[in-house]
C-alpha positions in Angstrom: 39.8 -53.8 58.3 37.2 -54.1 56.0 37.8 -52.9 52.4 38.1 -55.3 49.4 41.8 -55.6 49.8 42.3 -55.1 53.2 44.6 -54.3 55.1 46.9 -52.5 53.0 44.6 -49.3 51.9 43.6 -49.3 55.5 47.2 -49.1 56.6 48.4 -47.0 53.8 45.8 -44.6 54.0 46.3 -44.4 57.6 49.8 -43.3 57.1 49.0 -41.0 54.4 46.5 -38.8 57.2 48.7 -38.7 59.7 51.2 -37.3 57.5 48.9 -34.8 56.3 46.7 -34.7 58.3 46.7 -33.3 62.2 44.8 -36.4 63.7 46.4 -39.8 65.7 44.5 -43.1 64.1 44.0 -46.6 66.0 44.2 -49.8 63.8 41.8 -52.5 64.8 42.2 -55.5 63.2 44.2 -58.6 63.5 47.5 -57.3 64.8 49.9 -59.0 62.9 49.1 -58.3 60.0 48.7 -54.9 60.8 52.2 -54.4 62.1 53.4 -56.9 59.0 51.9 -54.3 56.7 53.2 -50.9 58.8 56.9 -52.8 58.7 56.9 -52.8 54.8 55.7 -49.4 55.0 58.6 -48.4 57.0 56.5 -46.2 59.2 57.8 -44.5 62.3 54.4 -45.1 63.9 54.6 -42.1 66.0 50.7 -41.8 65.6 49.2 -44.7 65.0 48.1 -47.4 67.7 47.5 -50.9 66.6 44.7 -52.8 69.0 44.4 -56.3 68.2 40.8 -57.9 67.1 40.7 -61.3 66.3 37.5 -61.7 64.1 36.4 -59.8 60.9 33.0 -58.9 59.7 32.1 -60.5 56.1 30.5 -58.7 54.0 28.1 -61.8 53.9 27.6 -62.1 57.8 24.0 -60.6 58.4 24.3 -57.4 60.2 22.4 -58.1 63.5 23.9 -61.5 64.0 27.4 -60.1 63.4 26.8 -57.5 66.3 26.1 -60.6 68.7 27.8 -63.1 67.1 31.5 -61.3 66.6 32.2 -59.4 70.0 36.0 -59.3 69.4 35.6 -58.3 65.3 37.5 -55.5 64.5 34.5 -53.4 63.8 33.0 -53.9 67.3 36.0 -52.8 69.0 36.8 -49.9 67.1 33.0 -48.9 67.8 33.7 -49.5 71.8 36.9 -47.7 71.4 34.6 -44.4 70.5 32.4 -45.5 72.7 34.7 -45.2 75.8 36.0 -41.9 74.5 39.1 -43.6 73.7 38.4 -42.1 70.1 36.5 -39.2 68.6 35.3 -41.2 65.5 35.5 -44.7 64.0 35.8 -45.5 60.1 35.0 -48.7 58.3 34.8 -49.4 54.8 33.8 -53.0 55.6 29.6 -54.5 56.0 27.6 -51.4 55.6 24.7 -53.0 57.4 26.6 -54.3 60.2 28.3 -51.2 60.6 25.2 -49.5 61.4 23.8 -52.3 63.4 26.7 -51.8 65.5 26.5 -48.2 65.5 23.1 -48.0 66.5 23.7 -50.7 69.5 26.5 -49.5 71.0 26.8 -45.7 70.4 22.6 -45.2 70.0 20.8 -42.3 68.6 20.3 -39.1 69.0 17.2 -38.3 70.9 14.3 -38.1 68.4 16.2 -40.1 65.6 14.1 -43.4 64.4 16.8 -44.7 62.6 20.1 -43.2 61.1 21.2 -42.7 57.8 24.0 -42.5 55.1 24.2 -39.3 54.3 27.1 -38.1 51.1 27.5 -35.7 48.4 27.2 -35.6 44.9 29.5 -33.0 42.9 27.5 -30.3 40.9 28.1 -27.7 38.5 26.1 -25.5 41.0 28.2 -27.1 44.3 27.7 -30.4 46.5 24.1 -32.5 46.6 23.3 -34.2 49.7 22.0 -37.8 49.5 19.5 -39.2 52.3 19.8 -42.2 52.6 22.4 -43.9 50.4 22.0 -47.4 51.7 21.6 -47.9 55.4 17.5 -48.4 55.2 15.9 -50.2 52.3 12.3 -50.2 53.2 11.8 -47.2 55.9 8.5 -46.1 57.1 7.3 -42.5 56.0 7.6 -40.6 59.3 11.5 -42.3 58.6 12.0 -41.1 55.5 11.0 -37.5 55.5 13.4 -37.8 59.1 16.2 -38.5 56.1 15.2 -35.4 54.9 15.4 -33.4 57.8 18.6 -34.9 58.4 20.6 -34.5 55.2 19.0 -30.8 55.3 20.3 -30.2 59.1 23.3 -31.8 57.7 23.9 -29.3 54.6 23.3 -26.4 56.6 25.8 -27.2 59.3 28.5 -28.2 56.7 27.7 -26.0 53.8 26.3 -22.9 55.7 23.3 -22.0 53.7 19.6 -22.8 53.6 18.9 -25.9 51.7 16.4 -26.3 49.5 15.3 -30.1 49.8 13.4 -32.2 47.3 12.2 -35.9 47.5 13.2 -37.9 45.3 10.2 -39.5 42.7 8.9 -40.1 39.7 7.4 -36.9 38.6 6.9 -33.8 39.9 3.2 -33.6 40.1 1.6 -34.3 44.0 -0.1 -37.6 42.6 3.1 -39.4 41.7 5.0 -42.0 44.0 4.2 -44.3 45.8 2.0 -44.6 49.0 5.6 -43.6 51.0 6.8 -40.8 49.0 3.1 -39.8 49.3 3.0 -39.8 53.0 6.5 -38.7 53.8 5.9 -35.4 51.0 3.0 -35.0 53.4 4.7 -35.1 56.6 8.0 -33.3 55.1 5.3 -30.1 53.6 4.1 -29.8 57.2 8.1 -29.7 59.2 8.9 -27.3 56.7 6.5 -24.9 57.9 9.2 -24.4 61.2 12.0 -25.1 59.8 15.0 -23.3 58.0 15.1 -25.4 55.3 12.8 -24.9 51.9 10.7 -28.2 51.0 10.3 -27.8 47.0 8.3 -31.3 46.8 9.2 -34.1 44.5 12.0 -33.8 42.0 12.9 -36.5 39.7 16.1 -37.8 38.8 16.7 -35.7 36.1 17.1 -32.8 38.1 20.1 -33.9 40.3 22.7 -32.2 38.6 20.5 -29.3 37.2 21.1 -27.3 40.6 17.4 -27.9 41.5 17.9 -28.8 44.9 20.4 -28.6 47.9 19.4 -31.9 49.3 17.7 -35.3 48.6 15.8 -37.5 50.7 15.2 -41.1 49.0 15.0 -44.8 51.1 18.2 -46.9 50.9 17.3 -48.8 48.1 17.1 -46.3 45.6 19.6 -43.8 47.3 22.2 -46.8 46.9 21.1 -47.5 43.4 21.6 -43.4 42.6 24.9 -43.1 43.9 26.6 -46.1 42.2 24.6 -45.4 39.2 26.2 -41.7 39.4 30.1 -43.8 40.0 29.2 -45.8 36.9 28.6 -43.2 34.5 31.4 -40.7 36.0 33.2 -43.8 34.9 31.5 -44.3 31.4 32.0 -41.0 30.3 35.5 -40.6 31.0 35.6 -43.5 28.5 34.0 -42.4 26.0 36.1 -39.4 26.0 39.2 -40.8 25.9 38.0 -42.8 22.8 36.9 -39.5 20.8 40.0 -38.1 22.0 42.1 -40.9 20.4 40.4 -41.2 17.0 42.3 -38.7 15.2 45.8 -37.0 15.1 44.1 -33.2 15.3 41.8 -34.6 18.4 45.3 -36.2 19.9 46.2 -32.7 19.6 43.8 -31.3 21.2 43.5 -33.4 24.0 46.5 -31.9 25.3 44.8 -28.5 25.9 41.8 -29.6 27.7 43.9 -32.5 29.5 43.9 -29.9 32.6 40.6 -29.4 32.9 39.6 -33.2 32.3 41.7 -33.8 35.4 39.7 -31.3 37.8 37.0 -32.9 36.8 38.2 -36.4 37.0 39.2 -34.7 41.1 36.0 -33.4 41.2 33.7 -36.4 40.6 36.4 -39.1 42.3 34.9 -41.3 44.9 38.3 -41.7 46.5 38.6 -37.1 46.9 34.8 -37.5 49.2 36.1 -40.9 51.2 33.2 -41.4 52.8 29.9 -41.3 54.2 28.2 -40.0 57.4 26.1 -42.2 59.3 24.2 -39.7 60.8 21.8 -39.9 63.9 23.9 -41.6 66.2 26.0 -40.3 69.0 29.4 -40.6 67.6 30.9 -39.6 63.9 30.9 -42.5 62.3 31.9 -42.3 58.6 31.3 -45.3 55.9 34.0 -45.7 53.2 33.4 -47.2 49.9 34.0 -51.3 49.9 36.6 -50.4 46.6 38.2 -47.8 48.9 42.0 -47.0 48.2 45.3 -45.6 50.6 43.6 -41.9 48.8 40.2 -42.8 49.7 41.0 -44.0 53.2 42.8 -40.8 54.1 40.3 -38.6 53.0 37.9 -41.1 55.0 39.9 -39.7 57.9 39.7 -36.4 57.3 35.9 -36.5 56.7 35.3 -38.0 60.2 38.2 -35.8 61.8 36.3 -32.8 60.4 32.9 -34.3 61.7 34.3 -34.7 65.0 36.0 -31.2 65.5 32.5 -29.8 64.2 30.4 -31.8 66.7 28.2 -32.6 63.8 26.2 -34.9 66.2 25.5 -33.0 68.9 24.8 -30.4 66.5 22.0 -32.6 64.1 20.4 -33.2 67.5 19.8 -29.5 68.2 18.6 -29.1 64.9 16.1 -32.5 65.5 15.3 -31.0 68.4 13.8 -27.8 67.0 10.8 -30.1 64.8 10.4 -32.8 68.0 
């Protein structure tokens, strides 16, 4: 129970996937207010479980010393839950950092994995960019961050079904550019491509998200987190500004109603809450991050990111594909 207003998106978005949705969801979190919230929902509860935690994760507890520090926080117990095969997948939309600290202890990585990473989409006009890494590792060593490339590319090929072109993300194109760990990791990243079944096209620059460049981009943490949320903020913006060109006249009122159809697909299309959230890829277990803003929509779809995850056995499936380069 982690989101900004928690636990009612948690709850409600809980209720809205198994009503849609084919999956059974456990609550963890402090068990009264969790049944408090079903009971003004007025919920059946024919599948959903409510296990009780009585300590929550901050989002300003330091993610190691919240692993060993909060044994019985709800996070911790829903990652045992998965754990113990008492669930296929976990989802939080709570400390990002402690989330994969606890992730890493108590599920572990996949064989040859040196440390996981968020992977998620961007919507393009030419289909969905994968983002490595959108936050879990600020300052990653170069052997880890062309590993978020191989990951996010492994990942795109298992979910999307094609062969993903992969570019890492710089300040210009040209070899020279970068710094000393883009440098290394586009050395290290030019040589795995040689066996494997993605295409390396080198450094691409920010510009060319959205131009249909790329399939998939590796980045560190930092700047990955930076992209995404600068992405959500303009998505934002420019709705804004169209609704204020749309208003300034009686014939653009007008017309506003005949592209009001296609403003909403595209409002769909670009909407946070649609994706959910996040993969934390290279450890054992799905485990999906949501958005800290994260509504009952965003939860649901959340749950049917990690459902989907699960039923693919995207895990077992990104170790294979490690595997192949080890």
């Amino acid at each position: 129970m982690g989101s900004d207003r928690a636990p009612a998106p948690e709850v409600a978005g809980a209720l809205r996937a198994v009503r849609e949705q084919d999956v059974d969801v456990t609550l963890v979190g402090n068990a009264t207010q969790l049944e408090a919230e079903l009971a003004r929902e007025g919920d059946d509860r024919r599948r959903i479980a409510v296990v009780h935690a009585s300590e929550v994760v901050t989002m300003h507890d330091h993610p190691g010393q919240a692993f060993r520090q909060k044994p019985d926080s709800s996070m911790r117990i829903a990652v045992d839950l998965v754990a113990r095969g008492e669930g296929e997948a976990v989802v939080s939309a709570g400390n990002s950092g402690a989330m994969l600290a606890t992730s890493i202890f108590v599920l572990g990585r996949l064989p040859n994995v040196e440390r996981p990473a968020i992977v998620t989409e961007l919507p393009t006009p030419s289909g969905p960019l994968v983002l490595c890494d959108a936050g879990a590792n600020v300052e990653p060593k170069p052997s880890q961050l062309a590993q978020f490339g191989v990951l996010g590319a492994a990942y795109d090929r298992i979910v999307h079904d094609r062969s993903p072109r992969l570019g890492l993300l710089a300040n210009g194109s040209e070899p020279g550019k970068g710094t000393q760990l883009t440098r290394d990791a586009h050395a290290l990243l030019t040589a795995a491509a040689a066996k494997s079944p993605f295409q390396f096209v080198g450094y691409v620059e920010g510009s060319d998200l959205f131009r249909g460049v790329v399939d998939v981009i590796a980045t560190d943490g930092f700047t990955g987190n930076v992209v995404l949320k600068t992405c959500e903020g303009i998505a934002e913006g420019l709705f804004g500004l169209v609704r204020q060109e749309l208003d300034k006249t009686a014939l653009a009122r007008l017309g506003s109603a005949l592209v009001a159809p296609a403003l909403r697909g595209l409002a769909k299309r670009i909407d946070y809450t649609e994706i959910g959230g996040a993969l934390l890829a290279g450890v054992t277990k799905p485990v999906v991050i949501a958005h800290g803003r994260s509504d009952a929509t965003a939860i649901a779809s959340a749950i049917r990111a990690a459902a989907q995850f699960a039923a693919r056995a995207l895990p077992d499936k990104l170790a294979s594909a490690l595997a192949a380069l080890a």
